[in-house]
C-alpha positions in Angstrom: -14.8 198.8 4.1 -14.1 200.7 1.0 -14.9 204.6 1.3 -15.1 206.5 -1.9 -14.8 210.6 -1.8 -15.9 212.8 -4.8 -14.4 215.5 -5.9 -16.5 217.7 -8.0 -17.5 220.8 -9.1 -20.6 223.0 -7.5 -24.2 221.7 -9.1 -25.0 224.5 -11.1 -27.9 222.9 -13.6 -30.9 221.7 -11.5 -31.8 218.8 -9.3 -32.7 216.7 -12.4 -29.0 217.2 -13.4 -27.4 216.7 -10.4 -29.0 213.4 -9.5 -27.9 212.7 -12.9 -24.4 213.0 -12.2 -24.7 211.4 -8.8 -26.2 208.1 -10.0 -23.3 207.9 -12.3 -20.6 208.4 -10.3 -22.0 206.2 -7.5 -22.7 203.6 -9.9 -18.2 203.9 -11.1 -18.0 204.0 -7.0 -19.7 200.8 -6.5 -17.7 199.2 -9.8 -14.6 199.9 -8.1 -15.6 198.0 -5.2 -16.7 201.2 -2.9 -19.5 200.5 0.1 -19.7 204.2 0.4 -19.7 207.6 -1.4 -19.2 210.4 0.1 -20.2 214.0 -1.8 -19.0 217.8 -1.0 -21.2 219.9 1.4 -24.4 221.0 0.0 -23.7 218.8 -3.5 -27.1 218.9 -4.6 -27.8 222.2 -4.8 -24.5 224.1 -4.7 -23.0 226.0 -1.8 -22.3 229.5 -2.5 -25.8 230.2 -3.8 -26.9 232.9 -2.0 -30.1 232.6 0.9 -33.2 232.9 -1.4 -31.9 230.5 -4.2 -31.0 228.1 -1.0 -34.4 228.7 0.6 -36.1 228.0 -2.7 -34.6 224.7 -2.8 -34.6 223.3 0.8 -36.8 219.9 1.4 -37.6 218.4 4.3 -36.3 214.6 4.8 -39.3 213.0 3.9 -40.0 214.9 0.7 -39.9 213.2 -2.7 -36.2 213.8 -3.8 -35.0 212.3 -0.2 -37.0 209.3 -1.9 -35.1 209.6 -5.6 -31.3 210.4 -3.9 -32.4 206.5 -1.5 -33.5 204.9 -4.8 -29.8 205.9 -6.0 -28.3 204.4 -3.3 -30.7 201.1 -3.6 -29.9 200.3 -7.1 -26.1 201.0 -7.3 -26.1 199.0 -4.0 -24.1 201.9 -2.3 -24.6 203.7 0.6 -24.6 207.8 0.0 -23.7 210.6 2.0 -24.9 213.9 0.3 -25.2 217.0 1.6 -27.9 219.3 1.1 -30.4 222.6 2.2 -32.7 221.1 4.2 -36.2 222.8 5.8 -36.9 222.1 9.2 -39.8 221.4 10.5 -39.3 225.5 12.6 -39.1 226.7 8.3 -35.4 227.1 9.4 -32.9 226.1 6.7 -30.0 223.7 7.8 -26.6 223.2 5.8 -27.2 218.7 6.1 -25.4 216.0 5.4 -27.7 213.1 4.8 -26.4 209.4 5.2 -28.3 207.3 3.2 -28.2 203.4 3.6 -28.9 200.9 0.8 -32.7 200.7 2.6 -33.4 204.5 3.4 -31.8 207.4 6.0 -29.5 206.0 8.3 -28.3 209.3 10.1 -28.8 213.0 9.5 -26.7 216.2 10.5 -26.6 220.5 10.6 -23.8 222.1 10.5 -23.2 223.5 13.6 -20.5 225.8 13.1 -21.1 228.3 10.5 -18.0 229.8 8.9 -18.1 233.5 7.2 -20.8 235.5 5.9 -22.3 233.3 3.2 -23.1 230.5 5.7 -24.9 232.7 8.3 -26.7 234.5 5.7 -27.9 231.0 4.4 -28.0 229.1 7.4 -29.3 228.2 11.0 -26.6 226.5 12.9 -27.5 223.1 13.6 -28.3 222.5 18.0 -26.1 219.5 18.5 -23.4 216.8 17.1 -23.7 214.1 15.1 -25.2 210.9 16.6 -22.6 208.2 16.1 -24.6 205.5 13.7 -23.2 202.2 12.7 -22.5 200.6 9.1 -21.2 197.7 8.0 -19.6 196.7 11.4 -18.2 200.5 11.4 -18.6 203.7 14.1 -19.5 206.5 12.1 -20.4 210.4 13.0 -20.4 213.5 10.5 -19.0 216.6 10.2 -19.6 219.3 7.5 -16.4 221.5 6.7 -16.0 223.9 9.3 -16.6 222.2 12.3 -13.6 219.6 11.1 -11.3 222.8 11.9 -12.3 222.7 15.8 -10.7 219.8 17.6 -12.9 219.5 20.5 -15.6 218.4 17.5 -13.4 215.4 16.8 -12.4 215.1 20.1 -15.9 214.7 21.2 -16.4 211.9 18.7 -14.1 209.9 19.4 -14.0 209.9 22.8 -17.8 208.5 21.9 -15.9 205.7 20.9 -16.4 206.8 16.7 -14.3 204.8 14.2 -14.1 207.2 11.4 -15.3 211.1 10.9 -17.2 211.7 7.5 -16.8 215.0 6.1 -18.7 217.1 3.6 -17.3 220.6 2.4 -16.7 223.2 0.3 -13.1 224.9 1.1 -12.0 227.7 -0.7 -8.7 229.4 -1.5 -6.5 229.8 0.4 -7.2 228.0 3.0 -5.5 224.6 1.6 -3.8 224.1 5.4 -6.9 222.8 6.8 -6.9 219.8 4.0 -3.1 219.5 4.3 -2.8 219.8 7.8 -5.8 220.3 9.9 -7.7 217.4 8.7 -4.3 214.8 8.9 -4.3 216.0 12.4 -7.6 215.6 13.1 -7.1 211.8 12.4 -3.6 211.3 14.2 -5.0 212.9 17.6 -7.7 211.0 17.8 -7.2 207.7 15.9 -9.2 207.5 13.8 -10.1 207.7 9.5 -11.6 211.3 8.5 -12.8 211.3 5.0 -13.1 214.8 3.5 -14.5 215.4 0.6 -14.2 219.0 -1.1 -15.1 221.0 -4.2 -12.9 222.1 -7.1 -13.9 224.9 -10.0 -15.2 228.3 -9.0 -18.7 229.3 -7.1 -19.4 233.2 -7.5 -16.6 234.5 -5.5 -14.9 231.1 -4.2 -12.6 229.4 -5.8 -12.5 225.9 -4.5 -8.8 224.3 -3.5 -9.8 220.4 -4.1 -7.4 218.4 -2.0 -9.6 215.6 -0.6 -8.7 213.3 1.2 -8.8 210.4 2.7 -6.7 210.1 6.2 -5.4 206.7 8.2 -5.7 207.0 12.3 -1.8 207.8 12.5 -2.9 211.0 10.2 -1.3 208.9 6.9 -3.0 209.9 3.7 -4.7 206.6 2.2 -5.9 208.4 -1.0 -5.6 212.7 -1.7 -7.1 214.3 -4.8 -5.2 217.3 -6.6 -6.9 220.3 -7.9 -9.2 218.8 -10.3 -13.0 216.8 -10.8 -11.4 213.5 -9.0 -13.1 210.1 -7.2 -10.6 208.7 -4.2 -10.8 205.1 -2.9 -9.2 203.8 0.3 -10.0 200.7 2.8 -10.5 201.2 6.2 -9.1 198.0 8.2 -9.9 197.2 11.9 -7.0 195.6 12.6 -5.0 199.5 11.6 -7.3 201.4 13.8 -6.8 198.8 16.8 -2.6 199.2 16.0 -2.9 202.7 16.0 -5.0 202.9 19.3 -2.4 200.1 20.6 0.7 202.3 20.2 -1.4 206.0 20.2 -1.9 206.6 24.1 -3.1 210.0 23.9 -6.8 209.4 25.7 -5.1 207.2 28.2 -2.4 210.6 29.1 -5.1 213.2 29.4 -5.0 215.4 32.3 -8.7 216.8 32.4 -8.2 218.0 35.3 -5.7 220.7 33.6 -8.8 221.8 31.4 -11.4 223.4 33.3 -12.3 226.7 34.3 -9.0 228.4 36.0 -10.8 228.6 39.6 -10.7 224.7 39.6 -6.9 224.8 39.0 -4.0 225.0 41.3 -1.2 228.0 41.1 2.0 227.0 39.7 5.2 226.2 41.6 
């Protein structure tokens, strides 16, 4: 399976616009032989927009431009993960990343952790992880840029027996350690791909550090972007991820008993 990541600069001119630019760069994504494009958090309407401008432009799932971003995906014979403001059916808006198949929604996702000022002033946190979904013979769950920076998250996922982590974001300077390091780790510790796709340019106050990536399950890069507007390609292979879970005994080792609450463990010798 061929994943493609996009990195981009912040939508800044409209929906009309950024669909635009989407359908274009999933249609190079498909030419080079990608099944899947993955876009930056919140990529169709910008991240750092402040909460009215992000209110303004929420939709729920089964508005019209859900219908337009599915049509992209149909034609260019790709599937699409975007990310987005969406309104839930409580009015609440959600910071979503939207998988979209070749026939429709496949999976959905709210960030759940909210990093900083700007998310919570935009945001409700989302009430629960991804689902794991399947595609093209593949075990799939999402993340959105944060949460990739708590390990339990990724933990959680693959001890749900998840293939590969998908990752939307929009990390700033100078944070470049969670791209660098964070996210390779996130893949060696629990073997398996993590795609993260981030922002470059400037949003209001942010300046975005690029560097997306695309990580092996032994925490390898496959494909990293530099600072600039960038599309990655890599291939993930079953037979890596069952090598690397082969040698990799880390799930097997764990000692859970060692991580609960302090009354249920023993004093030391």
């Amino acid at each position: 399976l061929r994943i493609a990541a996009w990195q981009c600069e912040p939508a800044a001119d409209g929906l009309d616009k950024a669909l635009a630019r989407l359908e274009a760069v999933a249609s190079q994504a498909a030419a080079e032989g990608a099944d899947l494009l993955v876009t930056p958090e919140m990529y169709v309407s910008g991240y750092n927009i402040g909460a009215q401008a992000v209110r303004d432009g929420a939709w729920s799932l089964s508005s019209a431009p859900m219908g337009r971003i599915g049509g992209i995906a149909e034609a260019q014979g790709i599937a699409i993960l975007v990310g987005l403001p969406e309104r839930g059916d409580d009015d609440a808006v959600y910071n979503t990343a939207v998988f979209f198949g070749r026939g429709g929604i496949v999976a959905s996702y709210r960030k759940t952790h909210l990093f900083g000022a700007v998310d919570r002033a935009q945001f409700r946190a989302g009430p629960c992880l991804s689902a794991p979904f399947e595609f093209e013979g593949w075990r799939f769950a999402l993340a959105i840029c944060y949460d990739i920076e708590f390990p339990e998250l990724a933990r959680a996922y693959a001890r749900d027996g998840v293939d590969a982590i998908l990752v939307p974001t929009a990390n700033m300077l100078p944070f470049d350690g969670v791209a660098t390091r964070l996210v390779p780790a996130r893949a060696e510790e629990n073997s398996v791909y993590v795609v993260y796709a981030n922002y470059t340019g400037a949003e209001g106050e942010f300046t975005y550090c690029g560097l997306s990536c695309i990580c092996a399950p032994n925490g390898e890069d496959l494909a990293r972007a530099g600072r600039g507007a960038e599309l990655i390609t890599a291939d993930l292979d079953h037979g890596t991820l069952d090598r690397v879970r082969r040698a990799v005994t880390y799930f097997d080792d764990l000692r859970p008993d060692l991580y609960g609450p302090k009354e249920n463990q023993g004093e030391g010798a």
